[in-house]
TORGU-985036 format. One record per residue (C-alpha): residue number from 1; y, z, x. Coordinates in nm, 2 decimals. Each point is the difference from the previous one (the first is absolute). Last residue first. Layout:
! residues N
@pos:NUM y:Y z:Z x:X
...
! end
This chain:
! residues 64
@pos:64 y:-0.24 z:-0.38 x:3.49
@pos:63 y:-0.26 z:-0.25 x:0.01
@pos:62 y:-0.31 z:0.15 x:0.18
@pos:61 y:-0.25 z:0.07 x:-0.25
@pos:60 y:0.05 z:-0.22 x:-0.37
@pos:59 y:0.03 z:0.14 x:-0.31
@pos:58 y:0.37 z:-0.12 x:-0.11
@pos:57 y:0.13 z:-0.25 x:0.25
@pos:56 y:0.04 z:-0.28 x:-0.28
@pos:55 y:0.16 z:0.23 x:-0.21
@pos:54 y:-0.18 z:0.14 x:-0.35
@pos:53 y:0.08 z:-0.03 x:-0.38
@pos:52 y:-0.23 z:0.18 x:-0.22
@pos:51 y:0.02 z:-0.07 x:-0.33
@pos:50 y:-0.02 z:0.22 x:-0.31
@pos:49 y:-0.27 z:-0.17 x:-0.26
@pos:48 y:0.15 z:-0.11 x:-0.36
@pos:47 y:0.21 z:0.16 x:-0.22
@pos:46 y:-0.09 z:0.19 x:-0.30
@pos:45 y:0.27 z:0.02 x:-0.26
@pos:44 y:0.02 z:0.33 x:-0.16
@pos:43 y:0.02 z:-0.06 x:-0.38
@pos:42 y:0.33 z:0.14 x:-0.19
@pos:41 y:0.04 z:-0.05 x:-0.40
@pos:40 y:0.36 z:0.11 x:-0.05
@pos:39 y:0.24 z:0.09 x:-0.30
@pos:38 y:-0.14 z:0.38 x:0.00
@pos:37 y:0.05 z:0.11 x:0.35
@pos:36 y:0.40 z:-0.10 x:-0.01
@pos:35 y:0.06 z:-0.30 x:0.28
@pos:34 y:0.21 z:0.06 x:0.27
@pos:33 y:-0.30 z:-0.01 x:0.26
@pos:32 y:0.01 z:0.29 x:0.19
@pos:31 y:0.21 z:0.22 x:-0.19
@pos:30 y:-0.22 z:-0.11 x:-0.33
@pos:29 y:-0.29 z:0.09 x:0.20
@pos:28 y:-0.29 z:-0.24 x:0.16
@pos:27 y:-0.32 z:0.04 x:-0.12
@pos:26 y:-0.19 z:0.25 x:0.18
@pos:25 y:-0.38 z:-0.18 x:0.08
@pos:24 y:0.01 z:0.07 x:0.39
@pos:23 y:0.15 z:0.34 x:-0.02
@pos:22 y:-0.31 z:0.12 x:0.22
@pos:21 y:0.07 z:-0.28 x:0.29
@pos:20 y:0.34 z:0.14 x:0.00
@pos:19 y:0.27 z:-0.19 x:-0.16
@pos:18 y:0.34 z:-0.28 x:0.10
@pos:17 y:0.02 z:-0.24 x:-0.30
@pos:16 y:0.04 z:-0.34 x:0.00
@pos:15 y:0.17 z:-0.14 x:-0.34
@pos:14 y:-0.05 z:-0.30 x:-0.19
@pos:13 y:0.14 z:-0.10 x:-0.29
@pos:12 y:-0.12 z:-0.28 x:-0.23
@pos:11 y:0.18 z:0.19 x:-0.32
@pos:10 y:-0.35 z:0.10 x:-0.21
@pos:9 y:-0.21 z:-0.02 x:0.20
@pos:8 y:0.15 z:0.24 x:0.27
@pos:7 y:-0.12 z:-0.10 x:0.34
@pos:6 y:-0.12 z:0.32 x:0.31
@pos:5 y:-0.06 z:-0.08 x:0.33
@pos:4 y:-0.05 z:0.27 x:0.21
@pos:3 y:0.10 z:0.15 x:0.33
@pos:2 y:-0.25 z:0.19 x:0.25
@pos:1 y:0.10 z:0.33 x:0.14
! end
């Protein structure tokens, strides 16, 4: 499952929340976050591209 970003506009605080790819827009909750539902303005944070990090060896016939 792929973990979000999520900032509160209001205090500067950001969270990263564990979902399913269907739950992608649930704001976090108050047990997740510590903050009650009603004094927080949440946006998801949209990160940039994962990266792929590969060995040297990776790919190539005859190197194991």
């Amino acid at each position: 499952m792929p973990a979000y970003t999520w900032e509160d506009k209001n205090s500067g605080k950001r969270i990263d929340i564990i979902r399913t790819f269907s739950e992608y827009t649930v704001p976090p909750t108050e047990e997740e976050s510590g903050i009650k539902p009603e004094d927080a303005k949440w946006e998801r944070i949209i990160m940039g591209a994962p990266t792929v990090n590969k060995p040297w060896n990776w790919g190539k016939k005859g190197t194991w």
